[in-house]
Structure formats: structure tokens, C-alpha cells
Phi, psi and omega in degrees: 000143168313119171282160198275344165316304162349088186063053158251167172263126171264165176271109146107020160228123192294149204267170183324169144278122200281125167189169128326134243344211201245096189302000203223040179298341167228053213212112151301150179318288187311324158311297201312296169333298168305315172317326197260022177305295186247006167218118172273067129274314173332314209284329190284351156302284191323315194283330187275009198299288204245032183262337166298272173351296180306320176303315170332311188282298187295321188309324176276356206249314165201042162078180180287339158338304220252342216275239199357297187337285189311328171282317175319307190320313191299309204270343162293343182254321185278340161325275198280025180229023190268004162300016200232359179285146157294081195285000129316002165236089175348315206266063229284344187337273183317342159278326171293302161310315200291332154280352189263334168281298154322315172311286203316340205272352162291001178231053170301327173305322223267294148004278168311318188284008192257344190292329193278320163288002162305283181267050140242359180292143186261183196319130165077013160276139189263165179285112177284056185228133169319338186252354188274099173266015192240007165282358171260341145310324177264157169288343168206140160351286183318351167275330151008257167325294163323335170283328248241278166353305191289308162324308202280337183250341154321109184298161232271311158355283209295316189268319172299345157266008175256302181271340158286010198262327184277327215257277191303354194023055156283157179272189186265323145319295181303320175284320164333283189312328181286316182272001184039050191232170166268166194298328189284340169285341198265336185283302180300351175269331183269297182308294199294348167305293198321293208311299173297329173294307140022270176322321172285323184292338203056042146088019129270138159212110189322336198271341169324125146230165182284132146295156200249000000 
């Protein structure tokens, strides 16, 4: 399904300019940025870049309810803070999580209750949200709960670098650059997340990818 963001607009980051295709498919982020110095129009290519992608990572994170908000939310606090961006970095992706991760952890209440309906659903129900995405992540329904349970007991540093790195398809460089933490802090955070999610799992776990 189409997240409802898809050509929606945020208030206070100015929209695209009407023309035919996409003059700017291929200008890197940071060019659009520097760019959007003297025409903030420039900036609303990054919203159609990466608002999908973002909405996904909050929606599974704390449903599709509070997800539309957060992402507005994301490219408005990115709007107004991108002179402060590095534009030695192509890539804006991990600035973009990395706020949308801060955002998420003010709605740690909201978080924790989507984790307990999670592990109160029972076996083989499906989730009524479009966007819940972690029964396709796992090999059966049935873990379902158990993850969510596993999700939920993670301190909250240990589960923001487990998803954004599983969720979020960052590289372990990009959750650094997302978390402002060193690589080495994000390897030791991503091992003891799995290693207890592992655990909860009966030494599987759905949220595992290989780094690249």
C-alpha cells in the first residue's frame, strides 16, 4: 500500500515546483541542500526522495497513526537545521533517520503500548495496519509476539541501533552518522541487541542481516 505521504505536502517545507519528470533524479543530497541555501524549493526533492522510506521505518516503530505526523515533523526540524548539515556527505539518508529516531524516542509511551499489542495478539492474527511489517520479516506468525516482547526489553540506544540498522537498511557506518556515536559503539550495540533478541527467539532472529 502507498503510505498516505505519497505527494502530500509538509507545512513549512516548500513544495516541489509543476513541471515534467524529475530534474533532479540525480543531484546528490547534499548538492540539493547546499542549494536550497537560496531557493528552499530545492529542499522538497529530499521529501519526495525519502518520506516514504521514513514513514515505513515510524510506522513500524509506532504505527501508522502517529507515522505521518513524525515524518512532517522530520523534514520540518530538517528544513530548518540543514545550513548545520555536512555537506561532505552525499548522502542525507542517516540525518534523516537520525532525526526521525529522536522524534520517535519522545513517544517512548506510545512505542512500548504498540509492543504489548503486538504480544497480546494471538498466534496466526493478522495486524490491522498496512504498514506492520514484522510478520513478513519472520519465518512464522508465531514469533510475532515474542519479538515484539524482545523489541520491548531492549534499552532504548540497543533497540534504536537494531532497527535502524534492520528497519531502517542502514549500514553500520550510516547508523553511526544517524546516532552521532562511533562505529564501534554501533557494533557493540547491535551485537548484545541480537544476542538478547536470539535469546527471546530460541537463537533465531528475523531482524538479522548480513552487513555488506
Amino acid at each position: 500500500m502507498t503510505p498516505p505521504l505519497a505527494g502530500a505536502r509538509t507545512p513549512g517545507v516548500p513544495p516541489r515546483r509543476s513541471g515534467s519528470g524529475d530534474p533532479d533524479a540525480n543531484v546528490p543530497d547534499a548538492e540539493l541542500i547546499s542549494r536550497s541555501y537560496g531557493d528552499p524549493e530545492a529542499f522538497a526533492a529530499l521529501f519526495d526522495r525519502y518520506s516514504a522510506m521514513l514513514y515505513r521505518y515510524a510506522s513500524r516503530r509506532l504505527g501508522p497513526e502517529v507515522a505521518e505526523d513524525l515524518v512532517g515533523e522530520t523534514f520540518l526540524v530538517a528544513f530548518d537545521r540543514r545550513r548545520r548539515y555536512d555537506l561532505g556527505q552525499p548522502d542525507a539518508r542517516p540525518w534523516l533517520f537520525g532525526i526521525v529516531t529522536k522524534l520517535v524516542a519522545r513517544h517512548h509511551r506510545s512505542e512500548a503500548a504498540r509492543y504489548r499489542a503486538l504480544r497480546r495478539s494471538p498466534v496466526g492474527e493478522t495486524v490491522e495496519s498496512p504498514d506492520d511489517e514484522v510478520a513478513a520479516m519472520v519465518s512464522a506468525t508465531a514469533v510475532r509476539p515474542l519479538l515484539a516482547e524482545a523489541l520491548a526489553a531492549l534499552p532504548r540506544r540497543d533497540r534504536d541501533a537494531l532497527l535502524l540498522f534492520a528497519w531502517g537498511d542502514l549500514s553500520y557506518e550510516e547508523v553511526a552518522q544517524a546516532l552521532g556515536i562511533p562505529v564501534g559503539t554501533v557494533r557493540s550495540r547491535l551485537n548484545r541487541a541480537r544476542r538478547k533478541v536470539r535469546a527471546a527467539l530460541g537463537d533465531a532472529n528475523p531482524l538479522s542481516r548480513e552487513e555488506g
